[in-house]
LUMNU-754237 format. One record per residue: residue number from 1; residue in three letters; x, y, z of N, C-alpha, C in turn. Coordinates in Angstrom, 3 decimals, decimal comma. Example, Ala and Ser with C-alpha at 12.3 -4.5 7.8 and 13.67 -1.06 7.14 Angstrom:
# residues 2
+------+------+----------+----------+----------+----------+----------+----------+----------+----------+----------+
: dovo : tinu :     n.xx :     n.yy :     n.zz :    ca.xx :    ca.yy :    ca.zz :     c.xx :     c.yy :     c.zz :
+------+------+----------+----------+----------+----------+----------+----------+----------+----------+----------+
:    1 :  ALA :   13,190 :   -5,690 :    7,800 :   12,300 :   -4,500 :    7,800 :   13,200 :   -3,300 :    7,800 :
:    2 :  SER :   12,850 :   -2,250 :    7,080 :   13,670 :   -1,060 :    7,140 :   12,900 :    0,030 :    7,870 :
+------+------+----------+----------+----------+----------+----------+----------+----------+----------+----------+
This chain:
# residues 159
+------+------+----------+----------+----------+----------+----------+----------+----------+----------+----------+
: dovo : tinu :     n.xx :     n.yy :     n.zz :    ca.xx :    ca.yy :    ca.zz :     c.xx :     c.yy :     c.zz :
+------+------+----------+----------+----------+----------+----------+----------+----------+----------+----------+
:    1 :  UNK :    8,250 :   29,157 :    7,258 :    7,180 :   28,879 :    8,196 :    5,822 :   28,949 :    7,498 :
:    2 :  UNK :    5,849 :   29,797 :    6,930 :    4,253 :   30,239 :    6,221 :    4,225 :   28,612 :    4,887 :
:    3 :  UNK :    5,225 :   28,117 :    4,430 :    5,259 :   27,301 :    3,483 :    4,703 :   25,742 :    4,073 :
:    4 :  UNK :    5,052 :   25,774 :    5,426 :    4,566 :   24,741 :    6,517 :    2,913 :   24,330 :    6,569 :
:    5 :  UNK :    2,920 :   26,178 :    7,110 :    1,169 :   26,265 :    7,178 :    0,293 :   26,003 :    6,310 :
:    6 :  UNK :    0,846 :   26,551 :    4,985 :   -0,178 :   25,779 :    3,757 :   -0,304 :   25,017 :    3,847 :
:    7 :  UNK :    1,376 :   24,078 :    3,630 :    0,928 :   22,759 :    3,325 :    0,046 :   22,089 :    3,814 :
:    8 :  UNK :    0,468 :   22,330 :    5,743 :   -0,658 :   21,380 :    6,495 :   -2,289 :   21,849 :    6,325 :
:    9 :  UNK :   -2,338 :   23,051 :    5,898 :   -3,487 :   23,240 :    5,593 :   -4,274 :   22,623 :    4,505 :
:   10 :  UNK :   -3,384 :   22,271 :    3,397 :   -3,596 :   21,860 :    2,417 :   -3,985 :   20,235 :    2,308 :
:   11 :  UNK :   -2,780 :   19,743 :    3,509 :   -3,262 :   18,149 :    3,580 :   -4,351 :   18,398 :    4,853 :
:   12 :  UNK :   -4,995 :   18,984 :    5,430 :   -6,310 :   18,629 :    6,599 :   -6,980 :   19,069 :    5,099 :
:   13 :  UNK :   -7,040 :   19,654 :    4,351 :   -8,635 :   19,823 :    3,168 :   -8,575 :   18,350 :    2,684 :
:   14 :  UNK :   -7,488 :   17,980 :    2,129 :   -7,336 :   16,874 :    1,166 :   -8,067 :   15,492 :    1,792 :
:   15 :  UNK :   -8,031 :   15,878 :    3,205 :   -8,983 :   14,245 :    3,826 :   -9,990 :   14,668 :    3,365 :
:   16 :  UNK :  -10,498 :   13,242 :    3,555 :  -11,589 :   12,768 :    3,308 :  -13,216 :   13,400 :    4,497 :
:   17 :  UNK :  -13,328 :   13,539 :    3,906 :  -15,078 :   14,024 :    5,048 :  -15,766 :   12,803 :    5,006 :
:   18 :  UNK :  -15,795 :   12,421 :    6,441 :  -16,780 :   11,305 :    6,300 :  -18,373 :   11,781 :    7,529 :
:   19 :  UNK :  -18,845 :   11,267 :    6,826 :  -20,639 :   11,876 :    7,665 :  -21,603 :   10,564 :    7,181 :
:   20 :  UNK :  -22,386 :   10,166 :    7,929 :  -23,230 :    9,238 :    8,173 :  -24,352 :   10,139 :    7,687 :
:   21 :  UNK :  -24,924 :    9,780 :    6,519 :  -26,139 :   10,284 :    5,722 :  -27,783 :    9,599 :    6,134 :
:   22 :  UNK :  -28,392 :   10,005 :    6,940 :  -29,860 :    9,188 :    7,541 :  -31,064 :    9,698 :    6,938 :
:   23 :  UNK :  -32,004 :    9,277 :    6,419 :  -33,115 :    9,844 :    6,265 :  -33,922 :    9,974 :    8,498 :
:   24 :  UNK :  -34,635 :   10,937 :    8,063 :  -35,383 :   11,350 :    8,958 :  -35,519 :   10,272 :    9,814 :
:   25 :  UNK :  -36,398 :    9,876 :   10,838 :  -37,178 :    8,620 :   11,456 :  -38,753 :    8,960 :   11,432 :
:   26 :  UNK :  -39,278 :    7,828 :   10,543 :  -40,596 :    8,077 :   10,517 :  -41,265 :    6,343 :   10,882 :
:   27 :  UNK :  -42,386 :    7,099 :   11,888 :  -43,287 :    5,933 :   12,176 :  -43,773 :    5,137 :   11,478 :
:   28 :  UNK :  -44,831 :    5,657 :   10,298 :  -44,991 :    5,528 :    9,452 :  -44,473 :    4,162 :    8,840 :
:   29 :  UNK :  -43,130 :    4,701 :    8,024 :  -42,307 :    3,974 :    7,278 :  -41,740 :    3,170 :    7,901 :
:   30 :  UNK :  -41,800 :    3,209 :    8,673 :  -41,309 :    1,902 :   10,028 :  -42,069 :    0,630 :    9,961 :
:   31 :  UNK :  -43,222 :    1,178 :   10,514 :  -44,632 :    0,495 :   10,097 :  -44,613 :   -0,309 :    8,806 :
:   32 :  UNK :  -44,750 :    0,123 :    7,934 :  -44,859 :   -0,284 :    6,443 :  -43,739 :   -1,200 :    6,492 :
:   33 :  UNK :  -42,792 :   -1,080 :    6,484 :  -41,279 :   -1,848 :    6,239 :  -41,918 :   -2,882 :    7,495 :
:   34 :  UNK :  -42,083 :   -3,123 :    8,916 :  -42,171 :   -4,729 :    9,619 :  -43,349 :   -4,811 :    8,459 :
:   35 :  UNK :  -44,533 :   -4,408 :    8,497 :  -45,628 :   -5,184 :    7,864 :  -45,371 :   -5,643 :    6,992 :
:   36 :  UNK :  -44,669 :   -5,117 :    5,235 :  -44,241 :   -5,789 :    4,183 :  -42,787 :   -7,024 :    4,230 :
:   37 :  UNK :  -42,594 :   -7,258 :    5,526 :  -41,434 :   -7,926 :    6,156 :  -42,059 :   -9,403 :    6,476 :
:   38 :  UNK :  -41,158 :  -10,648 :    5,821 :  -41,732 :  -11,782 :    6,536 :  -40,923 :  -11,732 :    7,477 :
:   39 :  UNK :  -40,284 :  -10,993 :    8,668 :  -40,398 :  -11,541 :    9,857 :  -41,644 :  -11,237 :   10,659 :
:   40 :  UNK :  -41,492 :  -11,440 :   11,739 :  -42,541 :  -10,872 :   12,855 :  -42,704 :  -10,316 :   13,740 :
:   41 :  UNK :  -43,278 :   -8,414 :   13,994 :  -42,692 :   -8,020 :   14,677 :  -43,837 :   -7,623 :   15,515 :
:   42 :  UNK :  -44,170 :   -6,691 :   16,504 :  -45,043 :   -6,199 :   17,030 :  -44,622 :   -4,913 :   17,939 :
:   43 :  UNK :  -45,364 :   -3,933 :   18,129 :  -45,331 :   -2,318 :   18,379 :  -45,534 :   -2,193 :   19,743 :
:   44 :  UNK :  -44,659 :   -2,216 :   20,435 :  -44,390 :   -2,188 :   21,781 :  -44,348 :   -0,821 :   22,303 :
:   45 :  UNK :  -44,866 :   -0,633 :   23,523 :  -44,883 :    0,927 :   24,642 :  -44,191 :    0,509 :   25,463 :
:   46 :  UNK :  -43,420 :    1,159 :   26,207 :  -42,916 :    0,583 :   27,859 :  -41,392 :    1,496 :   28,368 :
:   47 :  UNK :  -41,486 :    1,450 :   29,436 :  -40,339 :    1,445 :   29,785 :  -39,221 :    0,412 :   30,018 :
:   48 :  UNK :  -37,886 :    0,574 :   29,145 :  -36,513 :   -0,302 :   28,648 :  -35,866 :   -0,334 :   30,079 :
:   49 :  UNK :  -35,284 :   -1,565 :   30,457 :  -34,211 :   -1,303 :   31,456 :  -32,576 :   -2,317 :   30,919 :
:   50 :  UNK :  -31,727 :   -1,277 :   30,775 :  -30,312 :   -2,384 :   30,656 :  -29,051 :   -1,549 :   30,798 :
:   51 :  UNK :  -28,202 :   -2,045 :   31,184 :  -26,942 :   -1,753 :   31,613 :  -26,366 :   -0,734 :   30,502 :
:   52 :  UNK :  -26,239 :    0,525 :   30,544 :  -25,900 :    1,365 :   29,470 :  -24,247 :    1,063 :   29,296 :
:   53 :  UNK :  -23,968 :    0,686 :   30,263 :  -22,275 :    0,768 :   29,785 :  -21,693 :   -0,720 :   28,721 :
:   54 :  UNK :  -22,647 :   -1,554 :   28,399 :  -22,935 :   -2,216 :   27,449 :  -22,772 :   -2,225 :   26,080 :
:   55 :  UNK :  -23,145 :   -0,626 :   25,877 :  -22,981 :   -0,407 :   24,583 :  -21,717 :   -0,385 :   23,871 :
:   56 :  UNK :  -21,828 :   -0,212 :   22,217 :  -20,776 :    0,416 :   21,889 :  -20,438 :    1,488 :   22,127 :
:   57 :  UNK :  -19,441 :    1,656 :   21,935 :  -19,101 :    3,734 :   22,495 :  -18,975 :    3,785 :   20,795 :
:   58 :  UNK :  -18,843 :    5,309 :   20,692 :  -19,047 :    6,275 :   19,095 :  -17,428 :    5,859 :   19,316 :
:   59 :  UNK :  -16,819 :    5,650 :   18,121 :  -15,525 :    5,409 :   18,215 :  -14,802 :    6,610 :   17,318 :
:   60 :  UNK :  -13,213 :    6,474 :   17,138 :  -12,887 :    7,184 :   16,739 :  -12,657 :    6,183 :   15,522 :
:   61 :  UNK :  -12,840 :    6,911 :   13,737 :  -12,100 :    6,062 :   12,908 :  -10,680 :    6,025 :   12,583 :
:   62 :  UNK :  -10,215 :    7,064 :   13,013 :   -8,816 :    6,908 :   12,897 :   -8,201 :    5,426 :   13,696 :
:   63 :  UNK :   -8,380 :    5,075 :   14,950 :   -7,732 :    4,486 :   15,610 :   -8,499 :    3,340 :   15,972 :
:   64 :  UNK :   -9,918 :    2,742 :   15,279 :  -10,463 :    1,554 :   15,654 :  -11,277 :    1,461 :   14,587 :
:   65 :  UNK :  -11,740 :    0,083 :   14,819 :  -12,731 :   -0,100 :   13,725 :  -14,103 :   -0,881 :   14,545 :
:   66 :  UNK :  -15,723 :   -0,773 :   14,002 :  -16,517 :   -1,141 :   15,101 :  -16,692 :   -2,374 :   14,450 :
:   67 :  UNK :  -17,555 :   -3,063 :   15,600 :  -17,924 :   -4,438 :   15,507 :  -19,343 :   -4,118 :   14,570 :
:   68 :  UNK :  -19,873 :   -5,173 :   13,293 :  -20,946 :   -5,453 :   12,863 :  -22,414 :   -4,740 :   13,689 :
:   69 :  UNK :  -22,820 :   -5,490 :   15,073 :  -23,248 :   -5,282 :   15,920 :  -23,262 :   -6,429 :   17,292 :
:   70 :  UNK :  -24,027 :   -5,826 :   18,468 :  -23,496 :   -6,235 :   19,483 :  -24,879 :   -6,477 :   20,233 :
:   71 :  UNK :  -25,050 :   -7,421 :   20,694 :  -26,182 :   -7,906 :   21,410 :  -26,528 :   -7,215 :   22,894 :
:   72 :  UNK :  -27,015 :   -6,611 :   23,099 :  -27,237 :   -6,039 :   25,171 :  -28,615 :   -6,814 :   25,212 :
:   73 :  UNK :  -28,436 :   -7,505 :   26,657 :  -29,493 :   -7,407 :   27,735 :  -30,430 :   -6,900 :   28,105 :
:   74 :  UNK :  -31,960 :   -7,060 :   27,797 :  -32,661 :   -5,914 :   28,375 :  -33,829 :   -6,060 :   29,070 :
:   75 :  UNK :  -34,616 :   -5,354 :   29,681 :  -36,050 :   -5,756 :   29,899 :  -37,069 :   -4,836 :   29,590 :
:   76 :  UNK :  -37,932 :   -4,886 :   28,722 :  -39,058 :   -3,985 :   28,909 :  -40,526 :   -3,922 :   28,853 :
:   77 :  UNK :  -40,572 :   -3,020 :   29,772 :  -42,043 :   -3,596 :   30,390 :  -43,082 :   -2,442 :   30,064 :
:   78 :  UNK :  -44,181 :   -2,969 :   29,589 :  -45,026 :   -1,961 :   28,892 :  -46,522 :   -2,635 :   28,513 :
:   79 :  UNK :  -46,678 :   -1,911 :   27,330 :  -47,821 :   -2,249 :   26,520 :  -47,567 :   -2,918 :   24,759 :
:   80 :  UNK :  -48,144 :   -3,990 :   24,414 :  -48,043 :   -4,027 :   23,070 :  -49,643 :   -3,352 :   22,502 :
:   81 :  UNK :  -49,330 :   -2,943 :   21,073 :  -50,368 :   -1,967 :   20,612 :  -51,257 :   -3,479 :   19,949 :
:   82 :  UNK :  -52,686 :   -3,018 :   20,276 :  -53,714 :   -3,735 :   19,940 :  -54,887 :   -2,393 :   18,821 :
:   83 :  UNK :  -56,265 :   -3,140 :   18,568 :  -56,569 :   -1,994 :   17,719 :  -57,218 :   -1,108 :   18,810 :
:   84 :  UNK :  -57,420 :   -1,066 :   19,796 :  -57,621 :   -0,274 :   21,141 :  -56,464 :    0,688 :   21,055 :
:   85 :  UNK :  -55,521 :    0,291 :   21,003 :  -54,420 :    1,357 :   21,727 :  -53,546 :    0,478 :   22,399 :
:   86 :  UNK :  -52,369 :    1,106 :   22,961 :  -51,174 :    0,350 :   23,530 :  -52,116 :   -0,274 :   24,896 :
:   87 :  UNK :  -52,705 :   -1,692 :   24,996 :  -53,646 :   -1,916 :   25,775 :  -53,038 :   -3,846 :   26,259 :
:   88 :  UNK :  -52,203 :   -4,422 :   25,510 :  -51,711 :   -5,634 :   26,067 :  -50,554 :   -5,555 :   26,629 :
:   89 :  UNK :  -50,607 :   -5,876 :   28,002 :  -49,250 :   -6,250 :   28,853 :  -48,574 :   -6,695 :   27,925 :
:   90 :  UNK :  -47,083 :   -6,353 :   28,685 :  -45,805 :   -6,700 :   27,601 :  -44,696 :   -6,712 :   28,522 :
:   91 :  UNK :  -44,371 :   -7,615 :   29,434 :  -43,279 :   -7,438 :   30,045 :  -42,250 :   -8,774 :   29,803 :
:   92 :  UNK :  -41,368 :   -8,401 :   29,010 :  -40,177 :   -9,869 :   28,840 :  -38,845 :   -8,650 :   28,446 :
:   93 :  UNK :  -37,964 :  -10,001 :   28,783 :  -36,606 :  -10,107 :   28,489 :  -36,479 :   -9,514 :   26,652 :
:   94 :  UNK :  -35,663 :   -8,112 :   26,171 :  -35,733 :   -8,142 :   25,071 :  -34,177 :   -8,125 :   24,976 :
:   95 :  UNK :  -33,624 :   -8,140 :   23,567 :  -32,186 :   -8,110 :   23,322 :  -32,181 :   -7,302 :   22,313 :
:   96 :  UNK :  -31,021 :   -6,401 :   22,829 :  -30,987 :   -4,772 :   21,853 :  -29,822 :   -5,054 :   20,746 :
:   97 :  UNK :  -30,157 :   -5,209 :   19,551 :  -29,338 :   -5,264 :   18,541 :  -28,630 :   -3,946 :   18,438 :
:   98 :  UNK :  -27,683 :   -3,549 :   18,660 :  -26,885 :   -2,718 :   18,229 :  -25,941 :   -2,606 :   17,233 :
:   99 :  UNK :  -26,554 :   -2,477 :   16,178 :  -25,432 :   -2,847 :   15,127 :  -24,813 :   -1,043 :   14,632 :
:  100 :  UNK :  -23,836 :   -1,172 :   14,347 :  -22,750 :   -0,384 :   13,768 :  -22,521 :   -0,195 :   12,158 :
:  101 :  UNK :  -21,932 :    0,988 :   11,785 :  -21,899 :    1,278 :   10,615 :  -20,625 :    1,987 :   10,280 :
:  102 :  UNK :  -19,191 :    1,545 :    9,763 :  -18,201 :    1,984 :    9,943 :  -18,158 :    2,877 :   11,560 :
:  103 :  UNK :  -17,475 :    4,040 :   11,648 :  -17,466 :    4,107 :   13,193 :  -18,622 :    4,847 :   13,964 :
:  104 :  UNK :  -19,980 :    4,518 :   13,126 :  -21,299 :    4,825 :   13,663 :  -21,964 :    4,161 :   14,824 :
:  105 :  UNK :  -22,393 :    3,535 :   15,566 :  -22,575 :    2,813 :   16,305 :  -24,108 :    3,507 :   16,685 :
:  106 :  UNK :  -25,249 :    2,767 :   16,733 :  -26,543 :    2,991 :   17,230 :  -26,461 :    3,221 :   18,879 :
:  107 :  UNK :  -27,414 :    4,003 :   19,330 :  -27,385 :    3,907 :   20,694 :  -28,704 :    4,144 :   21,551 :
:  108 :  UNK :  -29,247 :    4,302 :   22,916 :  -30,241 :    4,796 :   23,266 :  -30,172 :    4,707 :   25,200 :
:  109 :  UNK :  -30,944 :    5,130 :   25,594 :  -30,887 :    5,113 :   26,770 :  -31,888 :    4,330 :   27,846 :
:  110 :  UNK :  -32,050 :    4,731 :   28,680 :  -33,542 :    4,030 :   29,824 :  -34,345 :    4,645 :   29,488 :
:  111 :  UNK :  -35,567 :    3,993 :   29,703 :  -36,661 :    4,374 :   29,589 :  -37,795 :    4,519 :   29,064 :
:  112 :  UNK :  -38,585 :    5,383 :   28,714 :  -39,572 :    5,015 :   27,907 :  -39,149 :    5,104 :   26,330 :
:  113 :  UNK :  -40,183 :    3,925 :   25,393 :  -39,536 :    3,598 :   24,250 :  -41,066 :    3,216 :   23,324 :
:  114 :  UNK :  -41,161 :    2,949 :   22,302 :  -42,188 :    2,407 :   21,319 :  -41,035 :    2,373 :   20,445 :
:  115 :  UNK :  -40,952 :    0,712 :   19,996 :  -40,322 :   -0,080 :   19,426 :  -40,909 :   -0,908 :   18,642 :
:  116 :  UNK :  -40,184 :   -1,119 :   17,275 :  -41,050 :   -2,474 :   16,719 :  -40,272 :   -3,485 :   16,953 :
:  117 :  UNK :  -40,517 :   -4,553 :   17,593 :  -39,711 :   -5,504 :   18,172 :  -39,967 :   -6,632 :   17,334 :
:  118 :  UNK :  -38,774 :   -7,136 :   17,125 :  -38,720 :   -8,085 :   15,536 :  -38,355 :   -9,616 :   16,966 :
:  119 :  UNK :  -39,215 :  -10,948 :   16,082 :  -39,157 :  -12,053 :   17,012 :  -38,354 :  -13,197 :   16,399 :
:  120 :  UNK :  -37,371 :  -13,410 :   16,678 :  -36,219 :  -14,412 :   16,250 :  -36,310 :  -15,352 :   17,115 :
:  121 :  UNK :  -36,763 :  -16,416 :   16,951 :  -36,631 :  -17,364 :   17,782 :  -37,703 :  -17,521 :   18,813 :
:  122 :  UNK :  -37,551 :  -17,501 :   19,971 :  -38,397 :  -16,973 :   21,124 :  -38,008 :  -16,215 :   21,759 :
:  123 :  UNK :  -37,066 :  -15,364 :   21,060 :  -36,724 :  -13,760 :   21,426 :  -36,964 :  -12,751 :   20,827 :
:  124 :  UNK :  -37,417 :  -11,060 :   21,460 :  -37,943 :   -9,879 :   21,320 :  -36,565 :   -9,098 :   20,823 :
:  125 :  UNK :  -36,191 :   -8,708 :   19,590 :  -35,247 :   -8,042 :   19,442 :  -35,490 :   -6,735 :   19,387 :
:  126 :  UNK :  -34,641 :   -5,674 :   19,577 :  -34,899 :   -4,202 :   19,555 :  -33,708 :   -3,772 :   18,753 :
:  127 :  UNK :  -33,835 :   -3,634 :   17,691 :  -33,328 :   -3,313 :   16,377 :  -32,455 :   -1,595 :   17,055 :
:  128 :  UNK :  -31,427 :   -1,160 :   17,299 :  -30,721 :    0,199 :   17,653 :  -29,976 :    0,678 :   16,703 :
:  129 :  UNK :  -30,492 :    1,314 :   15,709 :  -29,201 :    1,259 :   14,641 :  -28,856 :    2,754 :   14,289 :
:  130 :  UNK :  -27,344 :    2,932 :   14,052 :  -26,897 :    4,386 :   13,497 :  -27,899 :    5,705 :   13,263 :
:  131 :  UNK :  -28,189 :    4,523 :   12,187 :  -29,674 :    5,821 :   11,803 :  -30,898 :    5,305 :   12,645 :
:  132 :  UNK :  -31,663 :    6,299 :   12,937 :  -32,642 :    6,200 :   13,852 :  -33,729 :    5,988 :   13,270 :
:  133 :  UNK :  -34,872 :    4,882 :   13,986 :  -36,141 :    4,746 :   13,485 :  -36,112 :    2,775 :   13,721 :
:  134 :  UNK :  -37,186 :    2,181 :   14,159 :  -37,799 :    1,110 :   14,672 :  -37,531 :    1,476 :   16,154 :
:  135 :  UNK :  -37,232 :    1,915 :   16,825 :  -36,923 :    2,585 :   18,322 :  -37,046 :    4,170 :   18,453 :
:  136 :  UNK :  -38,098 :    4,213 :   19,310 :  -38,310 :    5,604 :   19,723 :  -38,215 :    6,150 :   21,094 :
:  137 :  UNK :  -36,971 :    7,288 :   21,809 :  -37,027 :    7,072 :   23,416 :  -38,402 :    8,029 :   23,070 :
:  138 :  UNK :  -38,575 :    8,008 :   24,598 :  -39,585 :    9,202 :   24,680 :  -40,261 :    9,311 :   23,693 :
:  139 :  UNK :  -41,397 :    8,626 :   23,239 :  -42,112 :    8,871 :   22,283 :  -42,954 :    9,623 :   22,449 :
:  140 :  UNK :  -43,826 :   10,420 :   21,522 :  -45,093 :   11,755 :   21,469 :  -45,964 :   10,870 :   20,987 :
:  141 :  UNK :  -46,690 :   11,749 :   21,327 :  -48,234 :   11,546 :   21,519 :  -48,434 :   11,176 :   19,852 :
:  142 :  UNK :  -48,487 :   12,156 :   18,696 :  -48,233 :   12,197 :   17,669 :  -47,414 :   10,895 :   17,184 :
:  143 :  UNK :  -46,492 :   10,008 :   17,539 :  -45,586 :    8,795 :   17,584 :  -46,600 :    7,875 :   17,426 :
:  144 :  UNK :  -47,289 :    7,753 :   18,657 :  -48,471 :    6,915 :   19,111 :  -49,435 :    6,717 :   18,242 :
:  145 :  UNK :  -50,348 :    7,766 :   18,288 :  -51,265 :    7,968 :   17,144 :  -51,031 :    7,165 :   15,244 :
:  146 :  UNK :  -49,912 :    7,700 :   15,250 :  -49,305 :    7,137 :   13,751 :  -49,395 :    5,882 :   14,028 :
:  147 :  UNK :  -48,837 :    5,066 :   15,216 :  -48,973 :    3,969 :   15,143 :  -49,660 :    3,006 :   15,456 :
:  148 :  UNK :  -51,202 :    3,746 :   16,196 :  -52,376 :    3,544 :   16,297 :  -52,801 :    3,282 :   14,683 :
:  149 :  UNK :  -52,559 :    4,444 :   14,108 :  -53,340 :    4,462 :   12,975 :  -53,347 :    3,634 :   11,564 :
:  150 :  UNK :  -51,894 :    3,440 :   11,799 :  -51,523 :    2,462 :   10,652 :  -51,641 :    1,050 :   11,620 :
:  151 :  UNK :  -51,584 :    0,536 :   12,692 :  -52,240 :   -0,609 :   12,805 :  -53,554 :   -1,101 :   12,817 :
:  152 :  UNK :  -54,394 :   -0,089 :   12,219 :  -56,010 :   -0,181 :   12,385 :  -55,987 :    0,335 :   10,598 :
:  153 :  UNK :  -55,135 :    0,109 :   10,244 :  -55,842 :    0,258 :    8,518 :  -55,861 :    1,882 :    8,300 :
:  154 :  UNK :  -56,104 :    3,158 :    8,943 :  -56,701 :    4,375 :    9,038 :  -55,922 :    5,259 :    8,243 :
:  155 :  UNK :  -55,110 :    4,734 :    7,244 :  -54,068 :    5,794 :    6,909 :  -52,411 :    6,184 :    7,383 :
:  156 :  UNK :  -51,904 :    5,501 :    6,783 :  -50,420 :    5,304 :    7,278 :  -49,592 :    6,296 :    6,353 :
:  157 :  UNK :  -49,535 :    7,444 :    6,617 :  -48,635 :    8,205 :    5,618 :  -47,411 :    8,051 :    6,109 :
:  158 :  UNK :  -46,353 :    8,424 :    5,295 :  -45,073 :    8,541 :    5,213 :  -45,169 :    9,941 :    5,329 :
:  159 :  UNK :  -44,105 :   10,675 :    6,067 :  -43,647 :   12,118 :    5,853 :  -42,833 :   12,349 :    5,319 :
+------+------+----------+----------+----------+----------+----------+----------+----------+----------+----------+
C-alpha cells in the first residue's frame, strides 16, 4: 500500500505545472503600445453592456482545448478622452475580442470600463485578453489621470 502512495505521489510531482505568466496592467504602457501602433485606437470611459454568458468559460486543460478568440456583442456608452478629459460622447455598438491563450481565456464583466478601443473597419473593438491591460473594469481615478496625462504629452511613465 505505502508502495502505491509514492508512486502516485511521485507521478502528481512529475506533471507538468502550467501557470499563465502576465506582467502587471499598466496604463501607461497601454498608451504607448496603441500610440506606437499603426492601427487606430482611442481611450474610451463608459459603461459596457453584453450578454456575459457569451463568453468563454476558463476551461479545463485536461479535457478541452480553447478557441484562438471569440467575438461578443456589445454596447458602450460613455466618454472618449479629449485633451479636456473624458469629455466626447461615445455611445456605439463595440465587439469584445476575447481571445484565449492555451486554456486561459480573457474575461470581464458589466459596467464601467476605460478601454483602448482599436478601429477595424467601421468597428470599435475591445481587445479582452488573458493577461490584463487595454481594458479596465472599474477604473480609478489614478487610471484616468495616467490617461489624461499621456494623451496631453505630460509624462507617460511606465510603472
Amino acid at each position: 500500500m505505502r508502495i502505491g502512495v509514492v508512486l502516485a505521489s511521485l507521478f502528481a510531482l512529475a506533471q507538468p505545472a502550467f501557470a499563465l505568466s502576465c506582467m502587471a496592467p499598466d496604463i501607461a504602457r497601454d498608451y504607448q503600445q496603441a500610440a506606437q501602433s499603426d492601427d487606430t485606437y482611442i481611450v474610451v470611459k463608459g459603461n459596457l453592456f453584453f450578454d456575459e454568458t457569451e463568453l468563454p468559460d476558463r476551461i479545463d486543460q485536461r479535457t478541452s482545448r480553447a478557441r484562438d478568440s471569440v467575438d461578443v456583442e456589445g454596447w458602450l456608452a460613455g466618454f472618449s478622452l479629449a485633451k479636456n478629459g473624458f469629455t466626447r460622447r461615445f455611445e456605439r455598438d463595440v465587439i469584445l475580442r476575447v481571445s484565449c491563450l492555451g486554456p486561459w481565456c480573457g474575461g470581464t464583466v458589466k459596467g464601467e470600463h476605460l478601454a483602448f478601443l482599436k478601429q477595424e473597419d467601421h468597428q470599435w473593438i475591445m481587445q479582452i485578453n488573458p493577461c490584463p491591460g487595454m481594458t479596465y473594469a472599474t477604473p480609478t481615478a489614478e487610471q484616468e489621470q495616467t490617461a489624461l496625462a499621456c494623451f496631453r504629452g505630460e509624462g507617460c511613465q511606465v510603472k
